[in-house]
C-alpha positions in Angstrom: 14.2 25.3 -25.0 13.2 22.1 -26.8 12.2 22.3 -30.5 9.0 21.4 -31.5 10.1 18.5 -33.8 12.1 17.7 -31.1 9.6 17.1 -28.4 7.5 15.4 -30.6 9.8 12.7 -31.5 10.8 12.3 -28.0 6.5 11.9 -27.0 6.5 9.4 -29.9 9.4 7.3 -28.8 7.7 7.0 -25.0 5.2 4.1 -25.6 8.3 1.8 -27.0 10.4 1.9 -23.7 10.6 0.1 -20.8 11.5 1.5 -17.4 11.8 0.0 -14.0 11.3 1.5 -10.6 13.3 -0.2 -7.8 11.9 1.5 -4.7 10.1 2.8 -1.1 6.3 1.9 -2.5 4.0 3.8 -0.4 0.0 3.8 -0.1 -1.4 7.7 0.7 -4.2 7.2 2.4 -7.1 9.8 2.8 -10.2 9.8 5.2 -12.7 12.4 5.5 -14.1 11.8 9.5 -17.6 13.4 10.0 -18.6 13.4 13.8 -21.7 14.4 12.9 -22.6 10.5 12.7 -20.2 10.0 15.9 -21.3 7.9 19.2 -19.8 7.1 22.7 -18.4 4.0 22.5 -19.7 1.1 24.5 -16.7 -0.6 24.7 -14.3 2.1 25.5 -16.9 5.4 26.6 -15.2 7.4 24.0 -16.3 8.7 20.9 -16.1 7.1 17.5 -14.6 9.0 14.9 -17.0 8.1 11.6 -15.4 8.1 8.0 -17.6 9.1 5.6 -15.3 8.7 2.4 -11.9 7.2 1.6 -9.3 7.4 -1.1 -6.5 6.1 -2.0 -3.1 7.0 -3.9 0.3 5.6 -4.9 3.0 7.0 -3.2 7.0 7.3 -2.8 8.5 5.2 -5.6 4.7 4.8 -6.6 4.4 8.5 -7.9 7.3 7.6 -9.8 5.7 4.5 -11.6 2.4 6.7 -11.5 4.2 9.6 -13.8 6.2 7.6 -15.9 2.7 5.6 -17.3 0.6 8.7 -17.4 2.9 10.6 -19.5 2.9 7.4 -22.2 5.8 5.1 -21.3 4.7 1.6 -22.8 5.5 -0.9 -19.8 6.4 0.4 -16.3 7.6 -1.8 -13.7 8.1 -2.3 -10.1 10.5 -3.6 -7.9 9.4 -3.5 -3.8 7.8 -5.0 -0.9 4.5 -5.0 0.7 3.2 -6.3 3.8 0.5 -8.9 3.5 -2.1 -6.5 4.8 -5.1 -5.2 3.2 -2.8 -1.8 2.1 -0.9 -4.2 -0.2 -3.8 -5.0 -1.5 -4.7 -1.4 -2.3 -1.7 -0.7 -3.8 -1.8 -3.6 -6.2 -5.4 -2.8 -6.8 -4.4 0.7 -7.9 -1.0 -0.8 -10.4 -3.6 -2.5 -12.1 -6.0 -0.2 -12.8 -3.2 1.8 -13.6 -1.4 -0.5 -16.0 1.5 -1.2 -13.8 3.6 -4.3 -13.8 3.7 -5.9 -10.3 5.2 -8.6 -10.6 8.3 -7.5 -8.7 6.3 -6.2 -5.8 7.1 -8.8 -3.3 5.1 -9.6 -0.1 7.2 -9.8 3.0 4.8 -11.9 5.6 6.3 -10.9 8.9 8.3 -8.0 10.2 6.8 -5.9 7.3 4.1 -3.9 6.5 2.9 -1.9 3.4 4.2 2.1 3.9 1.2 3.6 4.2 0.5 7.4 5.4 -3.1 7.6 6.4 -4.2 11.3 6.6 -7.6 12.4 8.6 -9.4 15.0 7.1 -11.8 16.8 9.7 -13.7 20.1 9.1 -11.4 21.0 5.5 -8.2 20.3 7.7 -5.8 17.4 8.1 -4.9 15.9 11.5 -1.9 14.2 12.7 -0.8 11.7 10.3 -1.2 7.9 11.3 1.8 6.0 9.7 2.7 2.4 9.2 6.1 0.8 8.0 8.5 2.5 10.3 9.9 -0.6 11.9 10.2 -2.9 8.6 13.0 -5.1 8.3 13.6 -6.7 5.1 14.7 -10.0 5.6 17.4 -11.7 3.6 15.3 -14.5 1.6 12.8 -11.8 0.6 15.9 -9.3 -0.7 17.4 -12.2 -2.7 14.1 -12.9 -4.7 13.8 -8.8 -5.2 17.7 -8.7 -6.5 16.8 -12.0 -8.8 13.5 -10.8 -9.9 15.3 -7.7 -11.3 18.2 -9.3 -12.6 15.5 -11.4 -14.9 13.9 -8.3 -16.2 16.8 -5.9 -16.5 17.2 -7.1 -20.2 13.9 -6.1 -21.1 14.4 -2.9 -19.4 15.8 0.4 -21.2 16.2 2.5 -17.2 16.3 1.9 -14.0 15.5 4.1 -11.2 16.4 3.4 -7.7 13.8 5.4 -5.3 15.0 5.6 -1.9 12.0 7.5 0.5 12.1 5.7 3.7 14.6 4.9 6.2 13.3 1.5 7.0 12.2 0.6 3.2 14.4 -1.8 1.2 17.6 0.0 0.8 18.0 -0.3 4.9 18.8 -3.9 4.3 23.0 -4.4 3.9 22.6 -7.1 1.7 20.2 -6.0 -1.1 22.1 -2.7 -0.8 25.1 -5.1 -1.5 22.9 -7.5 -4.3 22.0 -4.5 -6.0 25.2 -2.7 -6.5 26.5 -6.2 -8.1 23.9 -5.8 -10.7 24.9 -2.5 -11.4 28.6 -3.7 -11.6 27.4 -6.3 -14.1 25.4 -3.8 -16.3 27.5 -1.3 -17.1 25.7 -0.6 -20.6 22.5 0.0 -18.7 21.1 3.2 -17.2 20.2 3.4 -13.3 19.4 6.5 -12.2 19.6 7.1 -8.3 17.4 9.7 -6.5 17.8 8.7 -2.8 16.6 11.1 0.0 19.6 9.9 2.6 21.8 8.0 0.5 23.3 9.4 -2.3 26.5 8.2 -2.0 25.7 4.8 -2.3 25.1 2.9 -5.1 27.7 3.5 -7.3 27.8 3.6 -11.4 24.6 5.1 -11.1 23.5 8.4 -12.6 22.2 10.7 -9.7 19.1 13.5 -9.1 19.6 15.3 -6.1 18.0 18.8 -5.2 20.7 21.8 -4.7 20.0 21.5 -1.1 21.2 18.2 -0.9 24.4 19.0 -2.7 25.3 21.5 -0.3 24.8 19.4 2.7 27.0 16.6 0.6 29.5 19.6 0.5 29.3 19.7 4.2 27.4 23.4 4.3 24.5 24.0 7.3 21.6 24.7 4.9 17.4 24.0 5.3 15.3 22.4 3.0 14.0 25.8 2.0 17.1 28.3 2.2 18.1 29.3 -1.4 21.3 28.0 -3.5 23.2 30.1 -6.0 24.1 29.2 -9.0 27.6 29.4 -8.5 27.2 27.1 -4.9 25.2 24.9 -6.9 27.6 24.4 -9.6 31.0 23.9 -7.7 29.0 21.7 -6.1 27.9 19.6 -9.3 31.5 19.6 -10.4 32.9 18.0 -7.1 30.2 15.7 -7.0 30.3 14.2 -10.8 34.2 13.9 -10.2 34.0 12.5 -6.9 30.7 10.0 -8.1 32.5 9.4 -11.6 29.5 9.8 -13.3 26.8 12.5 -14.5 24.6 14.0 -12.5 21.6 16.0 -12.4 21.0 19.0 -9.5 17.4 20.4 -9.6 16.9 24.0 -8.6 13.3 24.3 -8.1 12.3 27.2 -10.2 15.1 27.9 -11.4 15.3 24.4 -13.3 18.1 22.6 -13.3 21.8 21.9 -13.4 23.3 18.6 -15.6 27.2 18.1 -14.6 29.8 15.8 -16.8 33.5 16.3 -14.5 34.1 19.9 -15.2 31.4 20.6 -17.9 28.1 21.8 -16.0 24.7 22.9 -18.3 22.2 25.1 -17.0 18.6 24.4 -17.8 16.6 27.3 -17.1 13.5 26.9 -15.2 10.1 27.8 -16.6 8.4 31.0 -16.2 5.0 30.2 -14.6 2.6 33.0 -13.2 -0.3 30.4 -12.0 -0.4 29.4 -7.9 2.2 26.3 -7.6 2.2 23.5 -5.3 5.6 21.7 -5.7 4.8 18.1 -3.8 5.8 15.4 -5.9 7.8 17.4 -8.1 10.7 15.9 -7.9 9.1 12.8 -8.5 7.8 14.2 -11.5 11.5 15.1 -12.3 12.9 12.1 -12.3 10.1 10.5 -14.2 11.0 12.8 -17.0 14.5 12.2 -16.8 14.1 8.5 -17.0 12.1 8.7 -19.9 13.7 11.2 -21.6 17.1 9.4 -21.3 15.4 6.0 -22.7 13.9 8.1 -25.7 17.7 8.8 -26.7 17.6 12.4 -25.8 21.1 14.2 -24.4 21.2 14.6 -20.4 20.4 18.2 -21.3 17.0 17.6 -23.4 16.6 15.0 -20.9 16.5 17.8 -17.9 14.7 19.9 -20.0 11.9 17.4 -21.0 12.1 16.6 -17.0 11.3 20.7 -16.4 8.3 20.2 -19.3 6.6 17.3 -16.5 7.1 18.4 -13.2 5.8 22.3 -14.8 2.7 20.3 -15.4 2.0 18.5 -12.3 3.0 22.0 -9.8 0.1 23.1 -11.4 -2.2 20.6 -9.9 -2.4 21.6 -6.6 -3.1 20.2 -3.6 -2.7 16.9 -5.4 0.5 14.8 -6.5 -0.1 15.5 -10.0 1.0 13.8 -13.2 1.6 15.1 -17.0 0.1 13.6 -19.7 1.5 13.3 -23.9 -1.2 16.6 -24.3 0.0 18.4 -21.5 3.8 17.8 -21.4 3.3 18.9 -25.6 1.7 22.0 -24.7 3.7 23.7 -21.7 6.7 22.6 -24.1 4.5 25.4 -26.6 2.6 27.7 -25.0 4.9 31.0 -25.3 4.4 32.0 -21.6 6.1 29.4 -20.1 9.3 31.0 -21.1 12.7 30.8 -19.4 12.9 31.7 -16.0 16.4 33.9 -16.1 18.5 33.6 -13.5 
C-alpha cells in the first residue's frame, strides 16, 4: 500500500502539472421519453416520442480529461475533433464549465460529426442506442493543425495520453497516426502513455495500459472480455510484451489490481478489497487518469498503479454513473482500513 505521507505529497503535487489528452472525444447523451405527452403525427401518422429531460456527459477520451481535473490536476488539455454540429457545442459547453482546455479540440466541417451516443430512457429502461460518428473521416488539413497544435503545447505539458475508443475517431487517419508517432520520436524525454482499445501496437516509445484480456489476445489466446486471466498468463504476458514494445507497461486485472512490467521485472499491485455493489464502467478510464497523474507527480510506475487502484476504487463505487475521484476521496479509500489488499 501507499504510505500516508506518501499519498499526501503525491495529492499536493497534482494542481502543479499539466496533462494532455490526445483522443476519441465523445458526448453521452441521455433522454428520458414520456409518451404520456405523445401524439400521432400529422406529417407522418405515427407517434411522437416526447422528451421530458435531457443530460449530457463527456465521454471516451472525455472521461479521461473529466477524471484527471476532478481529482485536482491544475490544467488539463485536449487534443480532438468535433463536428460542427450542436453536439460540439455541448461538449465544449461541458470543458468549460468543467475547466478544460479546448483549445486543441478542432472542428472538422464536412465528413465529421461529434461522437455522440444518445441513449433513450423509457419506463426506468434504456432503448436501443442512437449513435453518430461512425463514418468520420479525418481529413489531412484538419490532422496536420491537430499534430501542430500539440507539438506547440507539448512543452508545457508534463504527460500525454493517447485515447483510442473508436474505430473511425482520429487515430483511423494514416497520416496523423504517422504525424503523431514523429512527435513521439522527437520527445523522447516526455511521457505518452497509450491506452488504445484496437491498437496497441502502434504508436511506439509510448508507455502502454492494456487490460489482461487484451494481453492475452496480443498473445494470440481465444479469450472474452469477461473470461478470467491468471496471474501467471497475465505476467508472461507483461514480460513478452514490455520486451517486444521496449518500454514499460501497465496490465490491469480488474479486481485484482494490477500488473507494472520493466523487460523481465513484473510488480504486482494488489487490488483493493471492497464489499460495497460495484459498477466497473469507466474504470479503466479512471485508471489511466491515475496513472498519468501519478507518473507527472514523480511517483514510481508502481505507486503510480497503486495511486491508479486508489481512483478507479472510487469511481466503481458510483454506480450507474461514469464516476470520478476527488483529492477527499482518493485520500480516504487510500485510508480507510477496509479497503485492504485483495490477495490473490
Amino acid at each position: 500500500m501507499m504510505s500516508k505521507e506518501k499519498l499526501d505529497e503525491v495529492l499536493g503535487h497534482l494542481p502543479g502539472i499539466r496533462v494532455g489528452v490526445v483522443g476519441d472525444f465523445c458526448l453521452d447523451a441521455y433522454w428520458e421519453v414520456d409518451s404520456s405527452r405523445s401524439e400521432i403525427s400529422v406529417e407522418t401518422g405515427l407517434p411522437t416520442r416526447p422528451v421530458r429531460t435531457h443530460r449530457y456527459s463527456l465521454g471516451g477520451a472525455g472521461t479521461v480529461a473529466n477524471n484527471l481535473q476532478a481529482m485536482g490536476v491544475g490544467a488539463v488539455s485536449a487534443y480532438g475533433v468535433t463536428g460542427r454540429d450542436p453536439f460540439g457545442y455541448q461538449m465544449r459547453e461541458l470543458m468549460r464549465e468543467l475547466g478544460i482546455c479546448a483549445d486543441g479540440l478542432l472542428e472538422q466541417n464536412g465528413d465529421w460529426t461529434t461522437h455522440a451516443y444518445i441513449k433513450p430512457l423509457e419506463n426506468g429502461a434504456e432503448a436501443s442506442r442512437i449513435d453518430f460518428g461512425n463514418f468520420n473521416q479525418l481529413s489531412d488539413d484538419v490532422a496536420r493543425q491537430l499534430a501542430d497544435k500539440l507539438a506547440d503545447d507539448l512543452p508545457n505539458l508534463d504527460v500525454v495520453i493517447i485515447n483510442q475508443q473508436v474505430a473511425d475517431g482520429i487515430h483511423r487517419s494514416p497520416l496523423f497516426q504517422e504525424l503523431l508517432q514523429t512527435l513521439i520520436d522527437a520527445h523522447p524525454d516526455k511521457t505518452f502513455l497509450l491506452d488504445s482499445r484496437d491498437m496497441s501496437g502502434r504508436y511506439a516509445g509510448t508507455i502502454r495500459k492494456i487490460n489482461a484480456c487484451e494481453a492475452m489476445l496480443l498473445m494470440g489466446a481465444e479469450v472474452g472480455p469477461q473470461d478470467p486471466v491468471g496471474l501467471d498468463d497475465a505476467q508472461s504476458a507483461a514480460r513478452k510484451l514490455s520486451r517486444e514494445w521496449a518500454q514499460p507497461l501497465f496490465i490491469t486485472r480488474g479486481g485484482h489490481g494490477c500488473l507494472v512490467a520493466d523487460g523481465e521485472q513484473v510488480d504486482v499491485v494488489p487490488g483493493l478489497h471492497i464489499t460495497a455493489s460495484t459498477d466497473p464502467v469507466g474504470a479503466g478510464d479512471s485508471m489511466v487518469a491515475g496513472i498519468a497523474a501519478g507518473l507527472a507527480a514523480d511517483c514510481t510506475r508502481v505507486e503510480a498503479a497503486t495511486f491508479g487502484n486508489f481512483v478507479a476504487g472510487v469511481t466503481v463505487q458510483k454506480l450507474h454513473q461514469t464516476g470520478t475521484a476527488t483529492p477527499d476521496e482518493i485520500r480516504a479509500i487510500g485510508e480507510r482500513p477496509e479497503y485492504s489488499l485483495l490477495p490473490e
